[in-house]
C-alpha positions in Angstrom: 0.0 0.0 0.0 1.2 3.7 -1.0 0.1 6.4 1.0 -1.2 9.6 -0.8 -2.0 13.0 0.6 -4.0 15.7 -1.2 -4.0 19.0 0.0 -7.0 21.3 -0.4 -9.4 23.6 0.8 -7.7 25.0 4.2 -4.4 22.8 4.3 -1.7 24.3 3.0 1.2 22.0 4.5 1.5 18.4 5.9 4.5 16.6 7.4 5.2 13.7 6.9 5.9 11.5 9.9 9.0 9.2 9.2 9.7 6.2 11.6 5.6 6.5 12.9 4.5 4.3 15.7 4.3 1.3 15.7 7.6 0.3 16.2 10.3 2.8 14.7 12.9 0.2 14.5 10.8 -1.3 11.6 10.2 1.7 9.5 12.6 2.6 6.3 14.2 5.7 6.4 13.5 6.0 2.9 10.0 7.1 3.9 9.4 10.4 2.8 7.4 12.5 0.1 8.5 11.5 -3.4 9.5 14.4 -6.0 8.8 12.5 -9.0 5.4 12.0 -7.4 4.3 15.4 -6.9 1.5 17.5 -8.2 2.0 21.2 -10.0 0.9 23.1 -6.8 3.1 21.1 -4.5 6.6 21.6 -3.5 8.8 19.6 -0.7 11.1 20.3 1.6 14.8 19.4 0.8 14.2 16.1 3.0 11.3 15.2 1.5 9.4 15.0 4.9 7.0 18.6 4.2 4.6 18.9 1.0 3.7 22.6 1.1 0.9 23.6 -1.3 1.4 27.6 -2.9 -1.3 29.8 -1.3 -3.9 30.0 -3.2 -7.2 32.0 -3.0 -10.9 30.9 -2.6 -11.6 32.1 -6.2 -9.0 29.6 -7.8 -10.1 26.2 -8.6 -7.1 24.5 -7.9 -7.5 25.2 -4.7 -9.8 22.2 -4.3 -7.1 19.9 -6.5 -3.9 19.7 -7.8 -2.4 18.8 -4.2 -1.4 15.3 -4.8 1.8 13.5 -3.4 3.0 10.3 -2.9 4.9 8.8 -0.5 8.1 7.0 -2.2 7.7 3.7 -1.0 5.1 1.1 0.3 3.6 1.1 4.1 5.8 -1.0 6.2 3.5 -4.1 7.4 4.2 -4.7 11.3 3.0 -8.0 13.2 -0.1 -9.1 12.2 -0.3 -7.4 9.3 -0.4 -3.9 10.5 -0.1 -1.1 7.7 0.5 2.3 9.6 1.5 5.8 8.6 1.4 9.2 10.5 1.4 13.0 9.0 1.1 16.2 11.1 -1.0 19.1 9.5 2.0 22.1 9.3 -0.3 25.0 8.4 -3.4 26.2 7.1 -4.4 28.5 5.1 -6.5 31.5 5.8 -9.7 30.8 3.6 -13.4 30.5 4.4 -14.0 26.7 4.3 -13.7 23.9 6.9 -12.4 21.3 4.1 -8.9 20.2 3.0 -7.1 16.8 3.4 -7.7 13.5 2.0 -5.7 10.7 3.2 -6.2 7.5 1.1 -3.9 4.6 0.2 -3.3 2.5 -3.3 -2.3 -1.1 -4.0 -1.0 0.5 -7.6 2.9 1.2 -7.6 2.0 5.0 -8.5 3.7 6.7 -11.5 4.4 10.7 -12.1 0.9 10.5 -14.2 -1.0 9.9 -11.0 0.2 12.9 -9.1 -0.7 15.0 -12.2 -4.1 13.6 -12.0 -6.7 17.1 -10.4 -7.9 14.8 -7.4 -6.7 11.8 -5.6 -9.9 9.7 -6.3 
């Protein structure tokens, strides 16, 4: 499974969480947010760890799309089959709407076409 994130509406930033609970000893440090896997509005920290979205304002459209990124690699599965993965919201945005993240997963090894894709679904 391959985490996804798409930012919208109110979030502007996530983080993601490398080495999340359960057990950190498990967990690849090549966890992080993939470049190659990135949508137009989304750009990522030197580590890879924050997706920022650019500020955008109520009036443009892709503020409800175009957030898409991928994580670079598979969830690690812990005893029993566990599949776990953690972000942390960084920052929101200052626009009047309660919406704005979508956490899913995919059993598809994503490509760069995916993230270019205007929703997550």
């Amino acid at each position: 499974l391959f985490p996804v994130v798409e930012l919208s509406g109110k979030v502007s930033s996530v983080k993601f969480i490398a080495g999340a609970q359960p057990p950190m000893e498990l967990v690849s440090a090549r966890h992080a947010f993939d470049l190659n896997l990135t949508s137009r509005h989304v750009q990522l920290s030197e580590d890879g760890l924050t997706a920022s979205r650019s500020q955008l304002s109520m009036a443009d459209s892709a503020i409800w799309c175009e957030g898409i990124v991928f994580v670079s690699a598979s969830i690690p599965l812990f005893d029993g089959g566990l599949a776990y993965f953690q972000i942390r919201v960084g920052s929101l945005q200052e626009v009047a709407t309660s919406e704005g993240l979508i956490l899913g997963v995919t059993s598809k090894i994503p490509d760069a076409a995916d993230a270019q894709k205007t929703n997550a679904k």
